[in-house]
C-alpha positions in Angstrom: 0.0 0.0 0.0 2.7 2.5 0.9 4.3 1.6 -2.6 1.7 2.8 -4.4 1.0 5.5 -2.2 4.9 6.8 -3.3 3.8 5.3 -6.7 0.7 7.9 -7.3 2.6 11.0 -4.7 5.6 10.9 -8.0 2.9 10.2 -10.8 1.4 13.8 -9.1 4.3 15.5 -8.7 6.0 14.9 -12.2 2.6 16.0 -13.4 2.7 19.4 -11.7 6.5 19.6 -12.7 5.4 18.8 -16.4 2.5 21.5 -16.5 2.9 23.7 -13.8 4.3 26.5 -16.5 3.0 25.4 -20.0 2.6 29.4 -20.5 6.3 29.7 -20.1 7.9 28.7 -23.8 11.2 29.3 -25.2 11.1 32.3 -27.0 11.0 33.0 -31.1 14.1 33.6 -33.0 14.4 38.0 -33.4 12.4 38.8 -36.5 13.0 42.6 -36.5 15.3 45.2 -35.7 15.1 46.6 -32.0 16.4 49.6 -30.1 16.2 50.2 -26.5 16.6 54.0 -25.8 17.3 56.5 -22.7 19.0 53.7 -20.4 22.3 54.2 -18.7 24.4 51.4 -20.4 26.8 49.1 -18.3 28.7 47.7 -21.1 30.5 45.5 -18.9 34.1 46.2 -19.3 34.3 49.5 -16.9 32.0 52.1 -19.3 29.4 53.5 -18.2 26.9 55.2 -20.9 24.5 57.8 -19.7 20.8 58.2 -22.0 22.5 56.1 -23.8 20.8 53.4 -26.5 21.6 50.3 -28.3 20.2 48.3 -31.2 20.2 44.9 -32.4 19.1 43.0 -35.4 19.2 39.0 -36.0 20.7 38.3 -33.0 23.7 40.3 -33.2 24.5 43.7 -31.4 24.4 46.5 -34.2 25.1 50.1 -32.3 25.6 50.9 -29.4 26.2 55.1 -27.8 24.7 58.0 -26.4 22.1 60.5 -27.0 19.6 60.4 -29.9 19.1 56.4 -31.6 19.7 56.1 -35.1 16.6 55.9 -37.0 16.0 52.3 -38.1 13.5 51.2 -40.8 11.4 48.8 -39.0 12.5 48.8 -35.3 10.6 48.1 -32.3 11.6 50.8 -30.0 11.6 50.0 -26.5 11.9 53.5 -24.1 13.9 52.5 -21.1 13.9 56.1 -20.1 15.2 56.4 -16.2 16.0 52.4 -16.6 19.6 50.3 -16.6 20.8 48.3 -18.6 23.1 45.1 -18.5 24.8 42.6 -20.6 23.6 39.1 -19.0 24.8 37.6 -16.4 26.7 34.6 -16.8 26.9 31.7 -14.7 29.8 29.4 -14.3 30.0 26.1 -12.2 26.7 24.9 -11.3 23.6 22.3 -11.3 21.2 24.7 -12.8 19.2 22.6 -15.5 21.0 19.2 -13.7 19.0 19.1 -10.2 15.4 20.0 -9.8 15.2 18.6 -6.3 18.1 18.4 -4.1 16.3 15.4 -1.7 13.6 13.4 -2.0 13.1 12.9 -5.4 16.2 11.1 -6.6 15.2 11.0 -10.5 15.1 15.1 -10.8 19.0 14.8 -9.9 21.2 14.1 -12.7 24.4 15.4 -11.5 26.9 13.1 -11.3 27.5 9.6 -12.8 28.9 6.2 -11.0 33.0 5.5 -10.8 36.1 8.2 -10.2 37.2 8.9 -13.5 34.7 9.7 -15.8 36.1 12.9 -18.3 34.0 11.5 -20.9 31.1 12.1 -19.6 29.2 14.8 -21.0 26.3 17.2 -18.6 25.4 19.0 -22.1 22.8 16.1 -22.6 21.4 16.4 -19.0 20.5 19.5 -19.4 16.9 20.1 -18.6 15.4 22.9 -20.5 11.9 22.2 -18.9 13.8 22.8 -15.0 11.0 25.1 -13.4 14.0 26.5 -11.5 15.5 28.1 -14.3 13.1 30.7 -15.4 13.5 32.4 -11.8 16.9 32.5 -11.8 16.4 34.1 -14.7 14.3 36.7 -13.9 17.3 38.2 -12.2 19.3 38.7 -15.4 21.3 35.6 -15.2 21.2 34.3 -19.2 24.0 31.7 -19.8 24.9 29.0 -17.5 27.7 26.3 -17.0 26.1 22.9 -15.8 28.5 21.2 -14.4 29.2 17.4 -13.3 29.7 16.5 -9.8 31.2 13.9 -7.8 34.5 11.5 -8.4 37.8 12.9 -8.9 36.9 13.5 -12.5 34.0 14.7 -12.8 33.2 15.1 -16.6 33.0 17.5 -19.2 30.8 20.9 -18.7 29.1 23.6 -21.9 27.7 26.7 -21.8 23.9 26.7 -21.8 21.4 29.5 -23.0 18.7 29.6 -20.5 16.1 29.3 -23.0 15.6 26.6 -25.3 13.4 24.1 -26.5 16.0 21.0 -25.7 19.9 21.0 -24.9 20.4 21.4 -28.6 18.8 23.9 -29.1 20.1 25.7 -25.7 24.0 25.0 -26.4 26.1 28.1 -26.9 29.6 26.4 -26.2 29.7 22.7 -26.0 31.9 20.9 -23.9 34.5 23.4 -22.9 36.2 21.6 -20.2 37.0 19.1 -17.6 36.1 18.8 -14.0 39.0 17.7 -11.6 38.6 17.7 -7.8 42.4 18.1 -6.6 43.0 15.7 -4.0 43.7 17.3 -0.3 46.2 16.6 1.9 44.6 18.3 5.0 41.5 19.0 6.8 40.3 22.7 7.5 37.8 24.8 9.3 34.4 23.1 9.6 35.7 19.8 8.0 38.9 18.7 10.6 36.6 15.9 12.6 35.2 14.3 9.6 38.4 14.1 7.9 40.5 12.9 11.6 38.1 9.9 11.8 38.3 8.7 8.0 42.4 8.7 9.0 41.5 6.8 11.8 39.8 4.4 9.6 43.4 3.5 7.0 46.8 3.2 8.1 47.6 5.8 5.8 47.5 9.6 6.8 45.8 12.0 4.9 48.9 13.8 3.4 49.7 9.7 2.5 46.2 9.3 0.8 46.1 12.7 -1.1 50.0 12.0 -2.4 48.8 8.7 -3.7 45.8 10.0 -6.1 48.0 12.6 -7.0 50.3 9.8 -8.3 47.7 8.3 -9.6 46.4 11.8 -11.8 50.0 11.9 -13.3 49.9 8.5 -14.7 46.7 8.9 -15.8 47.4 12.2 -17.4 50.9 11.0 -18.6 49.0 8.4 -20.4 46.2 10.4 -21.8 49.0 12.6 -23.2 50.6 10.4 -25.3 47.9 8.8 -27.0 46.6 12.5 -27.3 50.2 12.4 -29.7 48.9 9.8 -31.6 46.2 10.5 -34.3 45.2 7.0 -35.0 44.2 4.1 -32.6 43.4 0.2 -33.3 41.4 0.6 -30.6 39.4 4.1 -29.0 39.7 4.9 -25.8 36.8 7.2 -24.8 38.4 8.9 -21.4 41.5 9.5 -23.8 39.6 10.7 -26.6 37.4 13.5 -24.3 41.2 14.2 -22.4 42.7 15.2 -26.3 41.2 19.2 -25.6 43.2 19.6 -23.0 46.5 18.7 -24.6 45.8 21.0 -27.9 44.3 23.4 -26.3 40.5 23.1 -27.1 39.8 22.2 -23.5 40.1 23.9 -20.1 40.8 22.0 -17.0 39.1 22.7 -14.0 40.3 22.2 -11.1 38.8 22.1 -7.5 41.0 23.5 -5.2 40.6 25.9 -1.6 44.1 25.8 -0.3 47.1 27.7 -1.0 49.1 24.6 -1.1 46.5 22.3 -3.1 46.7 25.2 -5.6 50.0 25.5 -5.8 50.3 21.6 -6.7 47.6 22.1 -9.0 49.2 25.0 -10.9 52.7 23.0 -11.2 49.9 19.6 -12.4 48.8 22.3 -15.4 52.5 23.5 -16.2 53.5 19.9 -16.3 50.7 19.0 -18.8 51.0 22.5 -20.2 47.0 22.6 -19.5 44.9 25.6 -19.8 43.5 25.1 -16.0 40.7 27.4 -14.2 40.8 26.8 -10.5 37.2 26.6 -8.7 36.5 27.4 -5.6 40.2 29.0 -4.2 39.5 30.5 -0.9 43.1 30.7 0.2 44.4 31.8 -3.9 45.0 35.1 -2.7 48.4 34.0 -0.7 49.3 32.5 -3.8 48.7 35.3 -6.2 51.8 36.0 -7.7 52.0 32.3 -8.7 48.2 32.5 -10.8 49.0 35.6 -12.2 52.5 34.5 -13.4 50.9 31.4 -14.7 47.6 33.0 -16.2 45.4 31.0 -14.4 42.4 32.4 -13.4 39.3 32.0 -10.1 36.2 30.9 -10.1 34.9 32.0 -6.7 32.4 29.8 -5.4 30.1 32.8 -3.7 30.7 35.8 -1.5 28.0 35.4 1.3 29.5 32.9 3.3 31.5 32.1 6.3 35.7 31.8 5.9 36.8 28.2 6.3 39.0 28.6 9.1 38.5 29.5 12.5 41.3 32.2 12.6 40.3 34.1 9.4 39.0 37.3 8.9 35.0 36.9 9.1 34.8 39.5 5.9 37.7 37.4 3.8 34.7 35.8 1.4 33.8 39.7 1.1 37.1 40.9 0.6 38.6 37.9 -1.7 37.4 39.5 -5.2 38.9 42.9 -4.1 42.3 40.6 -3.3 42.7 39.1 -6.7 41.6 42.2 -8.6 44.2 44.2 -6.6 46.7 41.0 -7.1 45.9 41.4 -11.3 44.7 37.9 -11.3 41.3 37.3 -13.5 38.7 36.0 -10.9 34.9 35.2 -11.6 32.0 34.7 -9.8 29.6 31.9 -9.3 27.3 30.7 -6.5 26.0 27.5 -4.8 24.3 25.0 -5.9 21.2 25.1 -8.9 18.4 27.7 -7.2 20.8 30.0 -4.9 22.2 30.8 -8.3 19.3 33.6 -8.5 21.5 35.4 -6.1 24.2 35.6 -8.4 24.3 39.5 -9.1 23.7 40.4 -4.9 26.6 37.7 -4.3 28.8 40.5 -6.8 27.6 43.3 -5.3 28.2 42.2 -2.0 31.9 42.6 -2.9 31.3 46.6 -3.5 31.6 47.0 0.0 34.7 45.2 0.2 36.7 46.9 -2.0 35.2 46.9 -6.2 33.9 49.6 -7.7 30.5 48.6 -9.2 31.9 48.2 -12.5 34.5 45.9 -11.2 31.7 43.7 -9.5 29.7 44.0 -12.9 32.4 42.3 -14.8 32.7 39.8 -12.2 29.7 37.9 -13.4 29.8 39.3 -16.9 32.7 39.1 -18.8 35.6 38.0 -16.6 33.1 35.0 -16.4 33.1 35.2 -20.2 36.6 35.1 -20.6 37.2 32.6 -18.4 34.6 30.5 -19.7 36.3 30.9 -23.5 33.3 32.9 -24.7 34.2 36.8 -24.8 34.6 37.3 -28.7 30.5 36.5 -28.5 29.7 37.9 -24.9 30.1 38.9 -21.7 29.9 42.9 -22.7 27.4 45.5 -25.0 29.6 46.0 -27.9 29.0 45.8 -31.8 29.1 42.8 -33.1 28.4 40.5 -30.5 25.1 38.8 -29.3 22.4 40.4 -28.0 22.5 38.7 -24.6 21.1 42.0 -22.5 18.4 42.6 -19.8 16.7 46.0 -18.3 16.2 46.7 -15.1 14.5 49.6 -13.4 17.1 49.8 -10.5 20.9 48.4 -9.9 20.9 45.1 -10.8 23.6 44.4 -8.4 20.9 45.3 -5.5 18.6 43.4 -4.1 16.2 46.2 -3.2 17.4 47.6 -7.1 16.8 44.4 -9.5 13.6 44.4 -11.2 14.2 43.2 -14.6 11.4 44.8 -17.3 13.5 43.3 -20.7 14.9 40.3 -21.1 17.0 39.4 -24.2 19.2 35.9 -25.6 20.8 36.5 -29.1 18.0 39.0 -29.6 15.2 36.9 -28.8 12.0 38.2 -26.0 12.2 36.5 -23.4 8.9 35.3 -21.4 10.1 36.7 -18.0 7.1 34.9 -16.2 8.1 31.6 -13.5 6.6 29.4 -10.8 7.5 32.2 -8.2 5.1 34.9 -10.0 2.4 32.6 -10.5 2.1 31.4 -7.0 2.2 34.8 -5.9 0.0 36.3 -8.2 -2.8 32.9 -7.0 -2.5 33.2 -3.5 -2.6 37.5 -3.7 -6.1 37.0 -5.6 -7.5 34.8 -3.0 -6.4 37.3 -0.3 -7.8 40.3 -2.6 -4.1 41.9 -2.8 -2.9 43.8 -5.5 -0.7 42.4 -7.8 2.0 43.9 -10.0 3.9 41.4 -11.3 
């Protein structure tokens, strides 16, 4: 009986899931010119344009200044008089369009795959483009995404995502960019020492034993992947070798895992070895080693602002302070957040940093295009100049602020999109019932 109790309780839910938004599609290629007027313009790279406008046409960004538009056969005008306006936010490392549930409902997570060494494995075709989740975090300006694999010490290969599609094909920008590695540790920190004293108590090995040993084991692995990467011709394919060629010609970016300053340091010497194109994720302690990432060009992902340092005797305001650090240091850093739904609070997690040190440009290009650089995708986004994709948003206040972000326009390559989600509708049905006023 309790069987098909759970039997009919998921038949329910994956019907709510399936039309719970059937108003919400993806949204129809651009079929006309359109110019957004009288908005101050962040381009994204520092400038600042005041009643300024821009126009795009098929997709593609076609001016872009101050004062009066040009007049343009044709054009939907859009007056964002008094309003601001943003390239889109971009999104690196996370489970958006991966997980819909975090617990409980085991077939909505899609995440990360059985065994330790999977870099063949591809999150591109996980991608959901019917997640309910991702039309509210993008409400808040966030356009592109990088699902990522998780789990295992290789986790598997990541893309770049629109967020807005009809299927993963259709929502690719960038496909499989890169590799996931999660740099062995040698030590336990902050939060983590007891759980990590009782598995050494479990092996004869210590931890710095344990972590020495899979680094071992990552050099042999990539020693080998190397030289068949030489090769252009096999007998027989090897599919972890075949996914592992980007790295060694330079197609693919390695990233890797990695908090402390000494795990980062044996993870930049790994990439030098391998001469690798690495990314490291996470890097909490990467400002003592600045001078080493900047030397190397090896650029941060920060994994979120608005949390607690991992050690005890750290500076409660070092997540705060951290993009400041690196900017200061000249190292490129990006911005990402936690998890698939927190991502939402991508562009407060930036501005966050403002009162730690950035200027509100320099928080802007966090999320914008450093993260488009790093990602491998600047030539096509990440700012508002001529030429590249209409990937923009409006907002009547500071997008940066919570109390500021209220997005009115939403553009991807040039396309409207349907800025309605789950969170509007249930507040729009439960303020009728109560007879409130709604203004969504």
């Amino acid at each position: 009986m309790k069987k098909i109790l759970l039997s009919f309780g998921g038949l329910l839910f994956s019907t709510v899931l399936t039309f719970g938004q059937a108003n919400i599609v993806p949204a129809k290629p651009q079929s006309g010119p359109i110019v957004i007027t009288g908005a101050t313009i962040h381009v994204g790279n520092g400038t600042v344009i005041n009643n300024g406008y821009i126009a795009f046409n098929k997709g593609k960004i076609t001016a872009v200044g101050e004062g009066a538009a040009p007049n343009i056969t044709g054009a939907t005008v859009v007056d964002a008089s008094g309003k601001q306006l943003y390239p889109g936010f971009i999104c690196p490392i996370t489970t958006l369009g991966l997980v819909e549930i975090e617990e409980g409902a085991r077939g909505t997570v899609d995440d990360t795959e059985t065994g330790d060494l999977n870099p063949h494995v591809r999150s591109l075709i996980a991608f959901n483009t019917d997640s309910k989740v991702i039309p509210t975090v993008r409400s808040n300006g966030i356009l592109l995404a990088q699902p990522t694999p998780e789990g295992g010490t290789i986790s598997g290969q990541s893309s770049v995502m629109m967020l807005d599609g009809w299927n993963w094909e259709d929502a690719a920008y960038k496909k499989d960019i890169g590799i996931h590695l999660t740099w062995p540790v040698a030590r336990a920190t902050g939060r983590g020492r007891r759980a990590a004293f009782a598995l050494a108590g479990q092996t004869q090995e210590s931890p710095a034993e344990l972590a020495q040993k899979s680094i071992d084991n990552l050099n042999s692995l990539f020693t080998e992947a190397q030289g068949y990467a030489a090769e252009t011709h096999h007998k027989v394919n090897n599919i972890r070798f075949e996914a592992m060629r980007g790295l060694f010609n330079g197609t693919k970016k390695l990233f890797i895992n990695a908090d402390g300053a000494k795990e980062i340091e044996q993870a930049v010497s790994f990439a030098k070895k391998f001469n690798l194109s690495a990314v490291i994720v996470g890097g909490k302690e990467s400002y003592l080693v600045a001078d080493d990432l900047k030397q190397n060009n090896i650029p941060v992902i920060i994994k979120e602002t608005q949390t607690l340092p991992d050690k005890d005797e750290d500076d409660v305001y070092l997540p705060y302070k951290l993009p400041h650090l690196l900017q200061e240091a000249g190292v490129l850093y990006g911005l990402t957040g936690i998890g698939f739904w927190r991502q939402r609070n991508l562009p407060f997690e930036a501005g966050e940093a403002v009162g730690y040190g950035l200027t509100k440009e320099q928080a802007l290009s966090m999320i914008t295009l450093n993260n488009a650089r790093i990602l491998g995708i600047d030539k096509t986004t990440g700012t508002l100049e001529v030429g590249k994709d209409a990937n923009l948003f409006v907002s009547k206040g500071d997008a940066l602020d919570m109390l500021g972000l209220d997005v009115t326009d939403e553009y991807i390559q040039g396309r409207t999109i349907n800025l309605d989600n789950l969170h509007k509708q249930l507040y729009k049905k439960f303020s009728g019932k109560y007879g409130l006023e709604t203004k969504l």
